[in-house]
Structure formats: structure tokens, C-alpha cells
C-alpha positions as CSV (number, residue, x, y, z in Angstrom):
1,X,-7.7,-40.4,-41.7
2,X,-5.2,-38.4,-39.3
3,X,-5.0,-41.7,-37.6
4,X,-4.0,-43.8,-40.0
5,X,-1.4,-41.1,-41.5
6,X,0.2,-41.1,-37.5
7,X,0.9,-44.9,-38.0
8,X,2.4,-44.5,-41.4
9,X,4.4,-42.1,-39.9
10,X,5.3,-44.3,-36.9
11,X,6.4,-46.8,-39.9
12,X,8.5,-44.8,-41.4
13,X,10.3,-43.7,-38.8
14,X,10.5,-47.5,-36.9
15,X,12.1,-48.3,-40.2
16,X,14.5,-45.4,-40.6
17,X,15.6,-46.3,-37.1
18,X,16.0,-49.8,-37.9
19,X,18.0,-49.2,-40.5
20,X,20.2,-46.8,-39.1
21,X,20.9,-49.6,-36.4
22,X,22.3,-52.0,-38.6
23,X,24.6,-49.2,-40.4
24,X,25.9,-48.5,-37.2
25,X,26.6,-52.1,-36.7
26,X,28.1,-53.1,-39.6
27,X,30.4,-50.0,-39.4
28,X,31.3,-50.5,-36.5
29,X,32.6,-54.5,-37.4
30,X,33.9,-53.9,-41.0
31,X,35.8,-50.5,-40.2
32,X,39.3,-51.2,-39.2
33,X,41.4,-48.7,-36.8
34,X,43.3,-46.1,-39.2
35,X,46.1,-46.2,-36.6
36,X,49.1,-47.8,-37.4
37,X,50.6,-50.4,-35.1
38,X,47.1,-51.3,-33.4
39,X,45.3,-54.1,-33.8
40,X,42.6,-55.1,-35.7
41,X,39.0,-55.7,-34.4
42,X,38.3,-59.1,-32.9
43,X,42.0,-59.6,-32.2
44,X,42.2,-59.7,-27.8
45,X,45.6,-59.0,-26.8
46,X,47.4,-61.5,-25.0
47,X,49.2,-58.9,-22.3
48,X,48.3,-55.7,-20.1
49,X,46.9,-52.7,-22.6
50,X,45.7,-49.3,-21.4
51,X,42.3,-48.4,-22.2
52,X,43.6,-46.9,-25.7
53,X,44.0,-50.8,-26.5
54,X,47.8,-50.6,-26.7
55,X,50.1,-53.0,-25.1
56,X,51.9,-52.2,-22.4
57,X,55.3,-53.7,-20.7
58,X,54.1,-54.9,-16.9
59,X,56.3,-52.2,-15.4
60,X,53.9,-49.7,-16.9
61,X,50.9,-51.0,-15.9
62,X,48.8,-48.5,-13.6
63,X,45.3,-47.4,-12.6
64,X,44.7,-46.9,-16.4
65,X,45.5,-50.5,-17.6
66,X,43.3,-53.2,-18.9
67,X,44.3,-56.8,-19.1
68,X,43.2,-58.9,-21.9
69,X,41.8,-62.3,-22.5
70,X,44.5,-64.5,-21.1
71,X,47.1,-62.5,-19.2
72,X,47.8,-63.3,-16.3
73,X,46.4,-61.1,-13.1
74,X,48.9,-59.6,-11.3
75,X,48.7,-61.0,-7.1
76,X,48.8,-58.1,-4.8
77,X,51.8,-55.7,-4.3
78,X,54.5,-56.6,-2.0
79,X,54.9,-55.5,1.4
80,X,58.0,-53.2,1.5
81,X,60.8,-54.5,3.9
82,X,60.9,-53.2,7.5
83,X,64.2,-50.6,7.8
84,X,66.1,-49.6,11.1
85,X,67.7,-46.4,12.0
86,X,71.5,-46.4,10.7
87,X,74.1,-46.1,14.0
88,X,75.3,-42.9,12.7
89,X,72.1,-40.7,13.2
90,X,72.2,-38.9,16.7
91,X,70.2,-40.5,19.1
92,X,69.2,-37.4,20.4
93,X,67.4,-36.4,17.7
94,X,63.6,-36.3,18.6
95,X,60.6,-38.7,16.6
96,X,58.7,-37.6,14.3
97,X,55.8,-37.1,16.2
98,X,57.7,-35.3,19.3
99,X,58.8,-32.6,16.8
100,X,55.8,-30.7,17.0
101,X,54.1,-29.6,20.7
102,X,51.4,-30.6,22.5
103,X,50.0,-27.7,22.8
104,X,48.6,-25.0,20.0
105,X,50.6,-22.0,19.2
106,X,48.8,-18.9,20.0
107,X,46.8,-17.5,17.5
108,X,46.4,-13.7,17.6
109,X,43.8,-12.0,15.5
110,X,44.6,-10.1,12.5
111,X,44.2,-6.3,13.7
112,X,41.1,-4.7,12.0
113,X,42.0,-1.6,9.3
114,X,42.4,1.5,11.6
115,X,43.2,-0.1,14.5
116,X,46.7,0.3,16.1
117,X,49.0,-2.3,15.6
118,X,51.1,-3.6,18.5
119,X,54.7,-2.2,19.2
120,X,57.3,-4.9,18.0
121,X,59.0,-6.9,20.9
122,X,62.7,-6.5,19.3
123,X,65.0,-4.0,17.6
124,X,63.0,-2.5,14.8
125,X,62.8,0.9,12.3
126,X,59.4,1.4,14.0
127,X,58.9,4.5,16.5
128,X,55.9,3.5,18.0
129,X,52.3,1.8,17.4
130,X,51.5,1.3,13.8
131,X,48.2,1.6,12.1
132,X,47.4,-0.7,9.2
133,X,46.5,1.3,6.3
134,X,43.2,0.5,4.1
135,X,43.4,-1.6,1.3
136,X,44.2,0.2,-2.1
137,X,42.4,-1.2,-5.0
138,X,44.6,-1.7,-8.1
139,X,44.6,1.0,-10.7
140,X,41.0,0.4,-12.8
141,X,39.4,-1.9,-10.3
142,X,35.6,-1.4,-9.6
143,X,34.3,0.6,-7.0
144,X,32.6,-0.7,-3.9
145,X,29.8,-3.4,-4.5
146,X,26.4,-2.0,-3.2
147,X,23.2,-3.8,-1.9
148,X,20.9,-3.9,-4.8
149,X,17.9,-1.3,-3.7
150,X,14.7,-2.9,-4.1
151,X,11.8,-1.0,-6.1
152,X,9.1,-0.2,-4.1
153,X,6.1,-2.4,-3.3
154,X,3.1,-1.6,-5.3
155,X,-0.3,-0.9,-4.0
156,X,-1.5,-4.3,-6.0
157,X,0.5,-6.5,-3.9
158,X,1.5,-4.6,-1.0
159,X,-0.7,-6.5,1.7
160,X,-2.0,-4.3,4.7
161,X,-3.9,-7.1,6.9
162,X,-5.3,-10.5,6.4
163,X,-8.6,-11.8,7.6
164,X,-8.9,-15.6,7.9
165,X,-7.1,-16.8,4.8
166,X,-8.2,-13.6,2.6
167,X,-5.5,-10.9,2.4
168,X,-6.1,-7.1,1.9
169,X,-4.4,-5.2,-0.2
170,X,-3.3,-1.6,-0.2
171,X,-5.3,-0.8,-3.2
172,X,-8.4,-2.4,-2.0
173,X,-8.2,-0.3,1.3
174,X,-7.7,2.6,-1.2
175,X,-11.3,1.5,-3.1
176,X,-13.2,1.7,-0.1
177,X,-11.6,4.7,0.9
178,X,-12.5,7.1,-2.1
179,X,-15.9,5.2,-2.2
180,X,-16.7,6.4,1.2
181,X,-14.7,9.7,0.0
182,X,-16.4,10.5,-3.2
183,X,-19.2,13.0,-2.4
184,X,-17.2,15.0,-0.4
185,X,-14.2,15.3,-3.2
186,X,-16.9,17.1,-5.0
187,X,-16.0,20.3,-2.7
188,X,-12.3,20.2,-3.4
189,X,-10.2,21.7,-6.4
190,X,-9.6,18.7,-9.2
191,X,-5.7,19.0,-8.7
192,X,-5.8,18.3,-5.1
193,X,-8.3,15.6,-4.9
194,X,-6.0,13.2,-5.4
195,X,-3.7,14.7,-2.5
196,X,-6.5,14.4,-0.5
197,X,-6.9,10.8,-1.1
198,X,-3.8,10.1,-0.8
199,X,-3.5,11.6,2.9
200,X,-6.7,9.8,4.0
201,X,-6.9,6.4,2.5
202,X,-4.9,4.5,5.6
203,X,-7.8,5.4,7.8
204,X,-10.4,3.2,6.4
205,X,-8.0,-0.1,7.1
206,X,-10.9,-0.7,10.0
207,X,-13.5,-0.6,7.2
208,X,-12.3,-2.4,4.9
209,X,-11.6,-5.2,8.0
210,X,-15.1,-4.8,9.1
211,X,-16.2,-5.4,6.0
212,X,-13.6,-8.5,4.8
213,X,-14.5,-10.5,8.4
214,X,-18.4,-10.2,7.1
215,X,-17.8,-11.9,3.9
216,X,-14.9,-13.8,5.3
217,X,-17.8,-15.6,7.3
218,X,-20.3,-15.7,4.5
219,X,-18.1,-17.3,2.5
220,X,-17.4,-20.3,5.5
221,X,-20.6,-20.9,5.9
222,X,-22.7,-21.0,2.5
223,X,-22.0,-23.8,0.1
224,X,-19.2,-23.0,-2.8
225,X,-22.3,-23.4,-5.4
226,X,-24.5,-21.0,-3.8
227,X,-21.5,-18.3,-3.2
228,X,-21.2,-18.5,-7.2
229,X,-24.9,-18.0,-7.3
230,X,-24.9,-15.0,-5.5
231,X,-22.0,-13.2,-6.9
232,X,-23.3,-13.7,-10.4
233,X,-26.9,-12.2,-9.1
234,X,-24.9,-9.4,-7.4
235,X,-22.7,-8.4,-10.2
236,X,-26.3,-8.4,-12.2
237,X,-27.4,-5.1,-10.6
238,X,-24.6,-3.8,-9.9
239,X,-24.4,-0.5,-12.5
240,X,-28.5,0.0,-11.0
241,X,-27.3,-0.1,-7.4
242,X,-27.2,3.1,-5.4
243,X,-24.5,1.7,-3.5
244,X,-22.9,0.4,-7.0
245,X,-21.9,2.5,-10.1
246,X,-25.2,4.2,-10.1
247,X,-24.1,5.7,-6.8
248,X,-20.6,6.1,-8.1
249,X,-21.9,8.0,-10.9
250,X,-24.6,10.3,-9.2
251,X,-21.3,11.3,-6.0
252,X,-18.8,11.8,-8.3
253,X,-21.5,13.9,-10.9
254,X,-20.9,12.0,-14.2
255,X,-22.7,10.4,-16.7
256,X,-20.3,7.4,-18.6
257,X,-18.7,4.1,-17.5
258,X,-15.5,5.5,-19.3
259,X,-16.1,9.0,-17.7
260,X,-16.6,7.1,-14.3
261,X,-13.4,4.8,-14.8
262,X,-10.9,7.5,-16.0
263,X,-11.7,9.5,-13.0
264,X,-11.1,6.6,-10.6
265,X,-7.8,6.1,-12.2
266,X,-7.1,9.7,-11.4
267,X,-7.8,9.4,-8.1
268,X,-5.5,5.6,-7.7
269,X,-8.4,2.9,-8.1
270,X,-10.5,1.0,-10.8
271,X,-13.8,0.8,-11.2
272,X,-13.0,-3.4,-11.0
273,X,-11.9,-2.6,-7.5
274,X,-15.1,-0.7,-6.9
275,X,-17.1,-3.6,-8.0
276,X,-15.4,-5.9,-6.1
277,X,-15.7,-3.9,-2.7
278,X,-19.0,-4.2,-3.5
279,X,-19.6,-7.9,-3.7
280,X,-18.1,-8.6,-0.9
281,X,-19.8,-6.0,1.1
282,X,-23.1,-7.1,-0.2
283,X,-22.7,-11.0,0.3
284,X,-21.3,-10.1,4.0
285,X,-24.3,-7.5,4.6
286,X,-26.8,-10.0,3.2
287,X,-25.6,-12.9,5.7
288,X,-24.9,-10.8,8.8
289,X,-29.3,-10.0,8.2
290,X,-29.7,-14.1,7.6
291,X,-28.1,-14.4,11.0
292,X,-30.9,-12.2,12.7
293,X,-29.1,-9.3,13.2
294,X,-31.9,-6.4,13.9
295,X,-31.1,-3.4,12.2
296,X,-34.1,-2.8,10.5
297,X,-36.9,-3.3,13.5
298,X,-39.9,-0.8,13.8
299,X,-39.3,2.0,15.7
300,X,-42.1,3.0,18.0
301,X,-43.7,6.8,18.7
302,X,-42.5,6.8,21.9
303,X,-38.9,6.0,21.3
304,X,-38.7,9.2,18.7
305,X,-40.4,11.5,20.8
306,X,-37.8,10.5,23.6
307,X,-35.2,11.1,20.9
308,X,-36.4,14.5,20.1
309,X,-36.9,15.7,23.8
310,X,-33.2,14.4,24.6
311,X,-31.6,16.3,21.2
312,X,-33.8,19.6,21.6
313,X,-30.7,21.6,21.2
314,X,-30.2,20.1,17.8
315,X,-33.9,21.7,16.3
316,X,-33.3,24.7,18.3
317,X,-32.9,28.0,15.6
318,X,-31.7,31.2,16.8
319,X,-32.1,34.4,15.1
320,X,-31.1,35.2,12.2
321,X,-30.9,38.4,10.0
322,X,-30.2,39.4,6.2
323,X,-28.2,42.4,6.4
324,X,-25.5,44.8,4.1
325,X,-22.6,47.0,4.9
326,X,-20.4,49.8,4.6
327,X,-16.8,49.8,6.4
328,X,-13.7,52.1,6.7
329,X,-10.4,50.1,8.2
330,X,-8.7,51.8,10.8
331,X,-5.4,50.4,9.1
332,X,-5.7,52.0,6.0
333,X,-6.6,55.6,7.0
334,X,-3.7,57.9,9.3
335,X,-6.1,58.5,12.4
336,X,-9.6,57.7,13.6
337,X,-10.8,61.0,12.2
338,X,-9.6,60.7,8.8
339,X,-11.6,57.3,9.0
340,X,-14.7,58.5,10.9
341,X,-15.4,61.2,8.1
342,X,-14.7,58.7,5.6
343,X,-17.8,57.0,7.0
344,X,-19.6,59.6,7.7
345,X,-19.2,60.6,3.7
346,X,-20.9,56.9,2.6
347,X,-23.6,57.1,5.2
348,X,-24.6,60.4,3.7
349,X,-24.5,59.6,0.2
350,X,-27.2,56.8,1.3
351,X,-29.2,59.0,2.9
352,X,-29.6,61.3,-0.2
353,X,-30.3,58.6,-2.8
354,X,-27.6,56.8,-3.5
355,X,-27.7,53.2,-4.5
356,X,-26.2,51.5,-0.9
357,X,-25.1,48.8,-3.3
358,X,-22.8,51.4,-5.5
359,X,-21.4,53.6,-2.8
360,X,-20.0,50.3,-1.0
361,X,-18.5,48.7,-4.1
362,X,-16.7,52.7,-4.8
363,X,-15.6,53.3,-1.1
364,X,-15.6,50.1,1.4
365,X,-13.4,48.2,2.7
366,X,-15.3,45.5,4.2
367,X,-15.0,41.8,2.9
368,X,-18.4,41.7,0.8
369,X,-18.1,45.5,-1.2
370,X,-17.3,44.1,-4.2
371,X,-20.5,42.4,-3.9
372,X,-22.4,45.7,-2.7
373,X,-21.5,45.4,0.9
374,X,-24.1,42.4,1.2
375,X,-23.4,40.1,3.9
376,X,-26.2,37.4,3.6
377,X,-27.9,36.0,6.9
378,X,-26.1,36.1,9.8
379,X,-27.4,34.2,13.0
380,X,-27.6,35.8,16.2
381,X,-24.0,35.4,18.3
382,X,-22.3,34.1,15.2
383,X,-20.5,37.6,14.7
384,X,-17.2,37.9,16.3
385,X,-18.1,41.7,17.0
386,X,-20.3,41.9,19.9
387,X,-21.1,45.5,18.8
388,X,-22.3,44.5,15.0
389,X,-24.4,41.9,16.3
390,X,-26.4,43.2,19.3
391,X,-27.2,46.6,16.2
392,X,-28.2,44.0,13.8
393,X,-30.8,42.2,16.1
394,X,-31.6,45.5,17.7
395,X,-32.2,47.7,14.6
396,X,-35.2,48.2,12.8
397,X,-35.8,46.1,9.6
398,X,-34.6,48.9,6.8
399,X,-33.5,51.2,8.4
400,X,-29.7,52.8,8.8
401,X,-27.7,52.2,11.5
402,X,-25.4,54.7,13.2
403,X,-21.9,54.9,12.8
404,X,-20.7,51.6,15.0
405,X,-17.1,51.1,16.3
406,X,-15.1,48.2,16.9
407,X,-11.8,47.4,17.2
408,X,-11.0,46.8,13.1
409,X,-13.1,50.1,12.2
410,X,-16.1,51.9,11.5
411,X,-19.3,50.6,10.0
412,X,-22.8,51.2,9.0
413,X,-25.3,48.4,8.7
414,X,-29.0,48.1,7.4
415,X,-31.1,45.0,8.1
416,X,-33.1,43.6,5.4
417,X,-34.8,41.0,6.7
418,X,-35.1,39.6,10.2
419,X,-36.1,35.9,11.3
420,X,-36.7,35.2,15.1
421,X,-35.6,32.0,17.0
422,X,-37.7,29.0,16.5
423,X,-37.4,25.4,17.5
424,X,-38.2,22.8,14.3
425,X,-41.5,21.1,15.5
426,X,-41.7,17.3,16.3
427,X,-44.2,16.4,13.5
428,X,-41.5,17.9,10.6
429,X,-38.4,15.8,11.9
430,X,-40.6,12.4,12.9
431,X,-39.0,11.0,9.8
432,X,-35.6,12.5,10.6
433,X,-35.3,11.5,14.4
434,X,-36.6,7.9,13.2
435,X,-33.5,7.4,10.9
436,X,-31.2,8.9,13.3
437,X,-32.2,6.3,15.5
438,X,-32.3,3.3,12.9
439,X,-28.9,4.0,12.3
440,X,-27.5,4.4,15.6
441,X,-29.3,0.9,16.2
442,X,-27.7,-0.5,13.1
443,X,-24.4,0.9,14.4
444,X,-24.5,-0.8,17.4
445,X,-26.0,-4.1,16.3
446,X,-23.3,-4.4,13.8
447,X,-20.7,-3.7,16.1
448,X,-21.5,-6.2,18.2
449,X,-21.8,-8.7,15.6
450,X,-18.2,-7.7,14.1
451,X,-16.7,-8.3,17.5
452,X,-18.1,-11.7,18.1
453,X,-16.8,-12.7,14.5
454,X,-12.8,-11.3,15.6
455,X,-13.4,-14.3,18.2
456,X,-13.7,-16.8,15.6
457,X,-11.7,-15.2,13.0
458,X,-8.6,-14.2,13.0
459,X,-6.7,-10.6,12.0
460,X,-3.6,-10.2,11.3
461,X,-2.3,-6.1,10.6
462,X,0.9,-5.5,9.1
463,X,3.1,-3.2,10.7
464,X,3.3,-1.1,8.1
465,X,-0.1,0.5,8.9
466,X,1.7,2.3,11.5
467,X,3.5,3.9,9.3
468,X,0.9,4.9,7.2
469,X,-1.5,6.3,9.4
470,X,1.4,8.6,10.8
471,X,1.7,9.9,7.3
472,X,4.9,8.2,6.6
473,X,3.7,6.2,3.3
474,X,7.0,6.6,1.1
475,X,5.5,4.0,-1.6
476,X,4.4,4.7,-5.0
477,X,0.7,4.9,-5.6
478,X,-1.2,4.2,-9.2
């Protein structure tokens, strides 16, 4: 139906065009000129006419003439007839081509504004060198024209580094930066976490490298179809993925997608970002282990028991005590005495009864005597006074100390519990030392496979980065 309506259409329109044609035509022969004098259509002039159609006499005849049926063309113009020199002109008056000289005038430079000009060499109202003056503008002109400043790059397209032909992106280094950042930003204040971001980001460039040349060669050597395959399976789990937005949920201690994305945006990523840090970092992970990379090989009794002899210090446990305290500040009492019976005042209220917890929150001065005087556990050579810390390993558990100077005041101590030094046995960290050294093998597996992929792909780093890891990052952030 639609078809055979176009081709009625076609037919009425070939027809109105048609039609229009032949009104054009016949207007066009029937119409005579309305100006008075000229000649009607189908009469040819005789003579030369200019391209209005109106005769002209041959004298007039120019580069704007037209010649009609029969006239005659004119032959070509005469050549004009050779003249000599009348007798009366001086003969000493040079040619016209010896008037001017052979060789250049000088050309002097046009003095820049502010510059002196050079004296005159004749008589002159001058005095001495002139300078020229700068050029006025006229009454209402426009002030200087200034270079248009340009806005500042975004982190979206502001590129940091390429790797092969895939380019990386400010705000992708930022993604992998707070990923790597997020249980940590747990411990600082919700106003400055983004400050913190902000002053960190630019040194995970080398991770997010390390981790673009990985998929970078994953991507060059599996087939187009099965790189779709892949990311579609990948971007299947990734909200169940520890390393994915479970993860991102769990270090950043939320519940929601929306929760999850509006604090990403607060700290200057996406949750899109996120997910696309962790494609590629899965696909490059998941090749680099194709390629027989050993990270993962069993680790044998005798390689962790090695471990643990060569790290001793690291399960090695010194003493440690649970103690409280009273304390009297030399610099907030006139002399030593003044202070010492201060002390001496606390110390005896303990002895007759008194809550120890009380009589340091009414009379302390140490750092903890709002909290009763208690001072937690302490390890052994941890306290910068050497005096408080050989009394608290020396005293006995629950008993008063005596009145103990150093060089901020007076204090009294009592120990509450005591734990001696002890090294962590080898069956309790067999699991512990055997990551440790899983890792460390990973580590250096992984570094050698990155470096042999920089010699067969190439990085590029923007100068910028310089820059930014000097702290000098002037551009807006999200």
C-alpha cells in the first residue's frame, strides 16, 4: 500500500514539474520586454549590443559588448605609431630607466616604543635623543586583547600514560587508587577522606600500568570473540567478588549499591570505574596464570620453617604490663615541694580506701585521669621514661608504687596485670609464614613477568605525572 501511494506521489509531482516547465517556456516566448526602445524577442540585432541587448555605436564597443547575427567582427587593434624625442628636450636629461639607482636605498628599522630615537643630522627644535611615545588608543577604544585562558582539563579526559594503543586516564588512576585506599579511609575523619585521596592518588600510576600492560596483552593475544566472552562472564560475578563490589562494600562498611556509589562520588570515582578496573585486572590476572606463571605452587615444610627461623624477631613478644596512674606536673605547681606533697596527698588517700580510679579523675594530671588514671598495657621499653618502666616490670602485681621522679613530674603506679616475654610458636604461624611466603613468590613472579611485557609493549608517561607526584596537581577533580 505505502508503495503504491510513493509512486502516486512520484506522479504527481513528475506532472507538477512538467507542467511548470512548459509555463516557464511559454512565458518566457510570449512575454515581450516592458522596456521601451528594445527589441522584441526573436529579433537579432544587426550591430554591436552590450549584454543588456542594446545597440551600441562601434566607438563604444568594449569588454562588455556582444555582436549580433551579422555584424561584422572587428580585426585586431592597430599598432600605435612609433614617436621620436622632439629636438627641444635636453639631451642631458637621463632615461627612464637611469632615473632610479642601481642600488637599494637603505632601509632603517622603525625604532621599537621606548627605545631612543636617533639625534637628527640637521638643524632641528630637538635637544637631544628622542624617545617614541606609546601608542594612545582613541577615546572609547577596547582595552588590550588577552589570550583566551583555557578551562582546565578534566580528570575524564586528562590522559596520564598510554600502554600499547590503550590510554589511561586521570580518573582511572584515581579508581584504582581509592580501591587500594578504601579500608584504610575507614580510620580517617569523613571530611578529610577526600583530602587524603586527593594527595595520594598520583602514586598508584605504576599500578594502574602494571595492571593496563596485563590486559593490554590479554587482549593481543585471545580472539575478539572470546575477549567478549570473558567480560560478559566477569561482569556476571562481579557484585559477589571479594575483589568486586562485595569487597567494595565490606572496606568501605556499607550495605547498598546507591550507598556504595554516592560515597565513591564523594571520594572522585564511580562505581562504573570500579567495575571496569576490575575487568581488566581480572582478564590480565587470568592470562598472566594461562601463561604459567607460578604464583600459587605448594610450599614445602622446610621452606616455612626456614622462613620462621630467618624472621624470629618478628614472633618475638616482650613484656608487657596492665598498669594505672596518678601524676602531679612539675609545671603546674610553684616548686618541687608544693608538687611532692601533692603526691604524697593522692597516694595516701589510696592507701586508706579510696577508689584509685576517683582520686586520679579529682587530682591528676596525667594523660589518662579522666579515665581513672588507667593506662592500658604497656610493653616493656616502650615508655619514654626509663624510671616508669624499669618500676612497672619490677613492682609487684597490685601493689603501690613509691613516689617515682622524672623529668615531667611525680607519679605513683600500680600494676594490674603482668605478661612475660614469649616468642609465638612455629605450629600457630605455619599458616601465617606460608602466605607470607606465597605472596612474596607471587610478588616476584609477577614482577618479572611485567618486565618482560615492557619489552614488547610500549609505555608512554605524560609529563604531567611529575607534577603530580610533587603535589603540584592545580586541576579540578570530580
Amino acid at each position: 500500500m505505502q508503495t503504491l501511494r510513493g509512486q502516486h506521489t512520484l506522479a504527481w509531482r513528475g506532472l507538477f514539474l512538467g507542467l511548470l516547465a512548459i509555463g516557464l517556456v511559454s512565458a518566457a516566448v510570449a512575454q515581450p520586454y516592458p522596456v521601451t526602445g528594445q527589441p522584441a524577442v526573436g529579433v537579432q540585432p544587426t550591430g554591436p549590443v552590450n549584454v543588456w541587448g542594446q545597440p551600441v555605436s562601434p566607438m563604444a564597443t568594449g569588454p562588455n559588448t556582444v555582436y549580433g547575427v551579422g555584424s561584422p567582427i572587428p580585426g585586431p587593434p592597430t599598432q600605435p605609431v612609433p614617436t621620436t624625442r622632439p629636438a627641444q628636450w635636453p639631451t642631458s636629461q637621463p632615461s627612464p630607466t637611469s632615473q632610479y639607482p642601481s642600488t637599494p636605498y637603505p632601509v632603517t628599522p622603525y625604532p621599537a616604543v621606548g627605545s631612543p630615537l636617533p639625534a637628527p643630522s640637521g638643524p632641528g627644535p630637538w635637544s637631544g635623543p628622542q624617545t617614541a611615545s606609546p601608542v594612545q588608543p582613541w577615546p572609547g577604544a577596547p582595552g588590550p586583547v588577552t589570550a583566551p585562558v583555557a578551562p582546565p582539563v578534566r580528570d575524564e579526559v586528562r590522559i596520564l600514560a598510554r600502554v600499547g594503543d590503550e590510554l589511561i586516564l586521570a580518573s582511572e588512576v584515581r579508581a584504582v587508587a581509592v580501591r587500594q585506599m578504601l579500608p584504610k579511609l575507614n580510620e580517617v575523619e569523613p571530611d578529610q577522606q577526600r583530602e587524603a585521596v586527593d594527595a595520594l592518588w598520583p602514586q598508584f600510576l605504576k599500578l594502574a600500568i602494571e595492571s593496563k600492560l596485563m590486559y593490554v596483552n590479554a587482549r593481543n593475544k585471545l580472539p575478539a570473540e572470546g575477549i567478549e566472552q570473558i567480560e560478559k562472564r566477569i561482569n556476571g560475578f562481579f557484585k559477589t567478588d571479594p575483589d568486586g563490589m562485595k569487597g567494595l562494600l565490606e572496606d568501605a562498611k556499607l550495605k547498598t549499591e546507591e550507598e556504595l556509589e554516592a560515597h565513591l562520588n564523594q571520594l572522585g570515582t564511580t562505581l562504573a570505574w570500579q567495575k571496569r578496573v576490575f575487568l581488566e585486572r581480572s582478564i590480565g590476572r587470568m592470562w598472566m596464570l594461562q601463561e604459567e606463571v607460578k604464583i600459587d605452587e605448594p610450599i614445602s615444610h622446610e621452606e616455612m620453617l626456614a622462613f620462621y627461623q630467618r624472621h624470629h624477631d618478628e614472633y618475638e613478644h616482650a613484656a608487657r604490663a596492665q598498669w594505672e596512674e596518678l601524676m602531679v606536673r612539675f609545671s603546674r605547681y610553684p616548686d618541687k615541694e608544693t608538687a611532692y606533697a601533692a603526691i604524697a596527698k593522692m597516694g595516701n588517700l589510696v592507701m586508706r580506701g579510696a577508689p584509685f580510679a576517683e582520686v586520679a579523675k579529682t587530682g591528676s594530671d596525667g594523660t589518662t585521669a579522666a579515665k581513672g588514671g588507667d593506662r592500658g598495657w604497656t610493653r616493656q621499653g616502650c615508655l619514654v621514661s626509663k624510671n616508669l618502666d624499669a618500676a612497672l616490670f619490677g613492682l609487684p602485681v597490685g601493689s603501690l608504687s613509691q613516689i617515682i621522679e622524672d623529668d615531667k613530674g611525680y607519679h605513683i603506679i600500680r600494676v594490674l596485670q603482668r605478661e612475660p616475654a614469649y616468642r609465638t610458636p612455629f605450629a600457630e604461624v605455619q599458616k601465617d609464614i606460608a602466605e607470607k611466603i606465597r605472596k612474596g613468590r607471587g610478588s616476584k613472579e609477577i614482577e618479572r613477568y611485567i618486565a618482560g611485557l615492557r619489552q614488547n609493549i610500549s609505555v608512554w608517561i605524560s609529563p604531567e605525572v611529575t607534577a603530580l607526584r610533587d603535589g603540584d596537581d592545580d586541576a579540578p577533580r570530580r
